[in-house]
C-alpha positions in Angstrom: 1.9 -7.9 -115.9 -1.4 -9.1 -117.6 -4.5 -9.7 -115.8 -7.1 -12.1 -115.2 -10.4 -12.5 -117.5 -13.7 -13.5 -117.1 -14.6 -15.7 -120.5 -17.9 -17.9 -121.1 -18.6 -18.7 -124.3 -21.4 -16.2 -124.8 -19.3 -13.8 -124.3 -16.4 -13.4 -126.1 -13.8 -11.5 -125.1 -13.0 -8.9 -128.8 -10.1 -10.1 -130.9 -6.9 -8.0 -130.5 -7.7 -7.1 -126.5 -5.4 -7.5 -123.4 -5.9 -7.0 -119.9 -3.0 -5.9 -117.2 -2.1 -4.4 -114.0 -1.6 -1.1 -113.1 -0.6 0.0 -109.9 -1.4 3.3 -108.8 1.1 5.2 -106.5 -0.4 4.3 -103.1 -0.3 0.4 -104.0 -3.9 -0.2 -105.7 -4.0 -2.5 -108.8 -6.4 -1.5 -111.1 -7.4 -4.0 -113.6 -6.7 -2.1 -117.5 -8.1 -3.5 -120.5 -6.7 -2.4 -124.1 -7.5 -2.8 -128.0 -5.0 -1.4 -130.2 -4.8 0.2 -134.3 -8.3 1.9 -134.7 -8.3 4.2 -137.3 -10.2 6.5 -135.8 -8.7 7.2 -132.8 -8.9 6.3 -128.9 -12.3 5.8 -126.8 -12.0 5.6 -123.3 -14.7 3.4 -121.9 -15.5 4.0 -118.1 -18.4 2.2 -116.6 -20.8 2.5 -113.4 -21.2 1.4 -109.8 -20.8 -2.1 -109.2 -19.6 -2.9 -113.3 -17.1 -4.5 -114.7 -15.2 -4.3 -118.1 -16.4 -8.1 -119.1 -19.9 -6.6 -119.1 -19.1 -3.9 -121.7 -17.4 -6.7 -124.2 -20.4 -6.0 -126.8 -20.2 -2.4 -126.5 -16.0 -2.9 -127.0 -16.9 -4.7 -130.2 -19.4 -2.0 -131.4 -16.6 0.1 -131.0 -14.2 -1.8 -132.8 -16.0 -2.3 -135.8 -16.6 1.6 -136.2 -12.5 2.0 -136.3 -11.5 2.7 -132.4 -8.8 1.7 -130.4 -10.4 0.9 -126.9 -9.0 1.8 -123.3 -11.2 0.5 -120.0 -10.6 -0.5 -116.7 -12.5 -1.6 -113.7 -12.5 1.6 -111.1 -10.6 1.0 -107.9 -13.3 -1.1 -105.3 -14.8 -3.1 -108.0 -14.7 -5.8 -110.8 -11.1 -7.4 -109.7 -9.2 -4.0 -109.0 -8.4 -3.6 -105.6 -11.3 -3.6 -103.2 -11.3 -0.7 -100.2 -12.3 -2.8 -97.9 -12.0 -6.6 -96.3 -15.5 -7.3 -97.4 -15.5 -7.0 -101.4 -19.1 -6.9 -101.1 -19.0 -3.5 -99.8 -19.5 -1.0 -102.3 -16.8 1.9 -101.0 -15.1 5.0 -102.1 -13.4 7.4 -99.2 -14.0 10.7 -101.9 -14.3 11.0 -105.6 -11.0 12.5 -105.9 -9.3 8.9 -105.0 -11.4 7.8 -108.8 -9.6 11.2 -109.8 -6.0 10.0 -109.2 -6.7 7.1 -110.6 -7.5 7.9 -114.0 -4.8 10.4 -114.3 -2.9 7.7 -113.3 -4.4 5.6 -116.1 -4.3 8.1 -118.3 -0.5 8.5 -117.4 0.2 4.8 -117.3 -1.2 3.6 -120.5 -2.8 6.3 -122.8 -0.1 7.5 -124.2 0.3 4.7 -126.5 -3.2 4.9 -128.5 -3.8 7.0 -131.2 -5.7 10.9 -131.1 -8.5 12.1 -131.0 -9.0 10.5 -128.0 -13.0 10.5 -127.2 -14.5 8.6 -123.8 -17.9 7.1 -123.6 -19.1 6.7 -119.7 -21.9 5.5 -117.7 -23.8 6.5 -115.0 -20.6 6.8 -111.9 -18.4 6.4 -114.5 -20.2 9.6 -116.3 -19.8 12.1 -112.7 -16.1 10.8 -112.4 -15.4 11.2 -116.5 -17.0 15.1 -116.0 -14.8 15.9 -113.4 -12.0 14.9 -115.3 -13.1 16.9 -118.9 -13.5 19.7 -116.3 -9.8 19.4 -114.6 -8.3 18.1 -117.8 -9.6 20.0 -121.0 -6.8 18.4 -123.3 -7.1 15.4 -122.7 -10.5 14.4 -124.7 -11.9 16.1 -127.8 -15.4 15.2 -127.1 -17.6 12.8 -124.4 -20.6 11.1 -124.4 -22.4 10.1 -121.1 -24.8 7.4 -120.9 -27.4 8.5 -117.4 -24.6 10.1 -116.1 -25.0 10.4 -112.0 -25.1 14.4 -111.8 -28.4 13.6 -109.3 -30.1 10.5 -107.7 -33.8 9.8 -108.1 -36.1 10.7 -104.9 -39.6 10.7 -104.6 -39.6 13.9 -103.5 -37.4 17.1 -102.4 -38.3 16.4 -98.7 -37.0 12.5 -99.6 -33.8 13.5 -100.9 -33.1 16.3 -97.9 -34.0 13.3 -95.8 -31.7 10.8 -97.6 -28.5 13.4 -97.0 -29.2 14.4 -93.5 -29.5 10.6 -92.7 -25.8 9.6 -95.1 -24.2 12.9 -92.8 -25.5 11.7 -89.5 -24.4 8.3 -90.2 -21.3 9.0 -92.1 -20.1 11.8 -88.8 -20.8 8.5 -86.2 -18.3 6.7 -87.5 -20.8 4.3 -90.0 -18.6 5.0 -93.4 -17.5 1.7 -93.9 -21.6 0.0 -93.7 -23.8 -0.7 -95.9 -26.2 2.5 -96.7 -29.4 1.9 -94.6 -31.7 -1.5 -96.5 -28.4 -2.3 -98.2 -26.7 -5.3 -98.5 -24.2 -7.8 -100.0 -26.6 -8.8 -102.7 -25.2 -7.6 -106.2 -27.6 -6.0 -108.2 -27.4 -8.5 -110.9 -28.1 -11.1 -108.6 -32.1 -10.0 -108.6 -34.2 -11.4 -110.8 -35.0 -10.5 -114.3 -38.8 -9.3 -113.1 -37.5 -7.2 -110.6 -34.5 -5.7 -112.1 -34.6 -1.6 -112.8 -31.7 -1.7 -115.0 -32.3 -2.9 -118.5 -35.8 -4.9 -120.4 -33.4 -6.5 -122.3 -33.5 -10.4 -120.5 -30.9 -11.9 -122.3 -28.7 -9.4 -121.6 -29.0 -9.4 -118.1 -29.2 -13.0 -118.0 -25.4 -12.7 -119.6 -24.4 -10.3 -116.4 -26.1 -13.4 -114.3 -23.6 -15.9 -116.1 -20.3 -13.9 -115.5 -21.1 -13.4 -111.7 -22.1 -17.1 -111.4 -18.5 -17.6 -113.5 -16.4 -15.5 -111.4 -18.5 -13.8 -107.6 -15.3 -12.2 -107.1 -16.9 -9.6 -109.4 -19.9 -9.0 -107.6 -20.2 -5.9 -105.4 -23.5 -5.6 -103.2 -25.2 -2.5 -101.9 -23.1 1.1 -101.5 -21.4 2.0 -98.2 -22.6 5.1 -95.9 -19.4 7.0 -97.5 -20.0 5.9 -100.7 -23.0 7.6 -100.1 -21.8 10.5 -98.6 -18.7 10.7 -101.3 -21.4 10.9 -104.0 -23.7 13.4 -102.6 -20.6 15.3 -102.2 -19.4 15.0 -106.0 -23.1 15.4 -107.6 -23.1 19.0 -105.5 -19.6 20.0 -107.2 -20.6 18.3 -111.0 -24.4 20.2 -110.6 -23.1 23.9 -109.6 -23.4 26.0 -112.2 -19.8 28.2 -112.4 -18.3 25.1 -112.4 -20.5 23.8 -115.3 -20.1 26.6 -117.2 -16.2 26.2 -117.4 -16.6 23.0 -119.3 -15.7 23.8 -122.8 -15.4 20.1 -124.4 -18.3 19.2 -126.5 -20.3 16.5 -124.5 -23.7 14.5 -125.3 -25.4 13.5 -122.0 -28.4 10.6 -123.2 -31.2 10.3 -120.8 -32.9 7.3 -120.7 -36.8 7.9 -120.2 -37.8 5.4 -117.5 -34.6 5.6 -115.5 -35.2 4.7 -111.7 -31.7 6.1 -110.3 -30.7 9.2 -111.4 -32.8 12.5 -112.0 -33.6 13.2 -115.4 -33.9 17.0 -114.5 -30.0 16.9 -113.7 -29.1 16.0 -116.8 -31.3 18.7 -118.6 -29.2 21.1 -116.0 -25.9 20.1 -117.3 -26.5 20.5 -120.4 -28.1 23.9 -120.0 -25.0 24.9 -118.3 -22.4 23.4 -120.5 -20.9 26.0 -123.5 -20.8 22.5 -125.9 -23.2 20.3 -124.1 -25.9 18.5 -125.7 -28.8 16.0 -124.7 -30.2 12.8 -126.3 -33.1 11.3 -124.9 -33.4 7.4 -125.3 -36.6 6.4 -125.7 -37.9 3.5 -123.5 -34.6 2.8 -121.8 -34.0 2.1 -118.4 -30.6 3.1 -116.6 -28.5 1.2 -118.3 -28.5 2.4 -122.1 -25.6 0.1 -123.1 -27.2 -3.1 -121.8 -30.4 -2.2 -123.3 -33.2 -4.0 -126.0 -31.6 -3.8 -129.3 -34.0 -0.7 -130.4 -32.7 1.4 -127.6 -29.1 0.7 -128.0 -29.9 1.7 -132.1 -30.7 4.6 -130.7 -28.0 5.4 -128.9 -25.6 4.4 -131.5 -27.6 6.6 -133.8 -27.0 9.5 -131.7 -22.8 8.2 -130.9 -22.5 8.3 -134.7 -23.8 11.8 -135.2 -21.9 13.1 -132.4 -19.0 11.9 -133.4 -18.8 12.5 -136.7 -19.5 16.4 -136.5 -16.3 16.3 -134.4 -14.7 14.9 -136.9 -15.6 17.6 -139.7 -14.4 19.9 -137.5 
């Protein structure tokens, strides 16, 4: 059954896409977007926190034009999928392994139809679930790329982030999972203003985001929950251990962007270290989001996509 989409006219939704339903096993509908006959092969798109595939239409079109089909979807409590709980504002997961089922759902559901090598290109949560899934599924992509993937949050300080997880715990073992992480709150993150956004200098851009919350506010998710919180301290401690790391054998490029405010850029470095085929990028004057960046950074990126991509295809 096809899907609703978010269209304003600066924002073109690219020729040859569809959007649908799929409904997981325990009743969820995740909202799937497709783009058939690239050349090329498959990329699986998989975006962050609080996203939405409308936001990654460029990036879609980028794609396109280099030959790829295109699979993404919004991840279960955001964009239109189904929400976790009665307020939609509320930024919720119960555990990581709930995104897990999902995409092998996904994966199950509608991948099968798009033509190999199948590659995925993540950001940020999107990046932590996609590693889990190269790690627990080794067949399924011949290479990822991950755009600030969240393998570690940002702190001022080791004493800050001990703090930050002994608060989440405390909170999360009273009974608080379902409310908003301490200073949070409904507001979306694209809702702030341009001058006091961390995500991207690129102003048009995130004036765009602006227009399709303003379009449709069913899209906008506010602050994280307490077990969002707790879910993802839990996940970066699995993704960051080292054994676990080292049994990762698909080739993947991590980019770090150089003034990122959210996750820790000595994470990444980590990963990479401990990954048999990993590889880092580092974006020069990007902030967390890479893909919504000023049109030097994302040359950079797509620079370093190219390369990556086609030394796996010599192989």
């Amino acid at each position: 059954m096809s899907a609703p989409v978010v269209l304003i006219p600066e924002n073109p939704m690219p020729a040859g896409g569809a959007a649908r339903w799929s409904t997981t096993p325990d009743g969820a509908r995740l909202r799937v977007f497709t783009w058939g006959e690239g050349r090329r092969g498959t990329v699986f798109l998989f975006n962050g926190r609080t996203e939405f595939v409308e936001k990654y239409f460029e990036v879609v079109g980028e794609l396109r034009e280099r030959g790829f089909s295109v699979v993404s979807l919004d991840w279960r409590g955001q964009g239109l999928s189904a929400r976790m709980l009665p307020d939609r504002r509320k930024g919720h997961i119960d555990d990581f392994s709930t995104f897990d089922r999902d995409l092998a759902h996904v994966m199950a559901d509608v991948a099968s139809g798009f033509p190999k090598p199948w590659y995925a290109l993540a950001h940020s949560m999107g990046g932590n679930i996609l590693l889990r899934a190269t790690h627990d599924h080794p067949d399924w992509f011949s290479g990822v790329i991950l755009s600030a993937p969240m393998l570690g949050l940002r702190f001022p300080g080791a004493a800050a982030a001990l703090a930050a997880r002994a608060l989440v715990s405390s909170l999360y073992r009273c009974g608080r999972g379902a409310s908003y992480s301490p200073g949070g709150g409904p507001k979306a993150a694209d809702e702030t203003t341009f001058a006091d956004n961390i995500l991207t200098h690129d102003e048009k851009r995130y004036a765009l985001l602006q227009a399709l919350l303003r379009a449709e506010p069913e899209l906008g998710l506010g602050s994280a929950t307490v077990g969002w919180l707790h879910a993802a301290f839990r996940t970066i401690a699995l993704t960051s251990a080292r054994s676990w790391l080292a049994e990762i054998r698909t080739p993947v490029l991590i980019c770090e962007a150089t003034e990122d405010a959210l996750i820790d850029g000595a994470s990444l470095h980590r990963a990479v270290v401990g990954m048999p085929a990993g590889e880092l990028a580092i974006m020069r004057g990007a902030r967390h989001e890479i893909l919504i960046e000023t049109d030097p950074v994302r040359a950079q990126f797509w620079e370093v996509f190219d390369r990556f991509i086609g030394n796996l295809e010599k192989r």
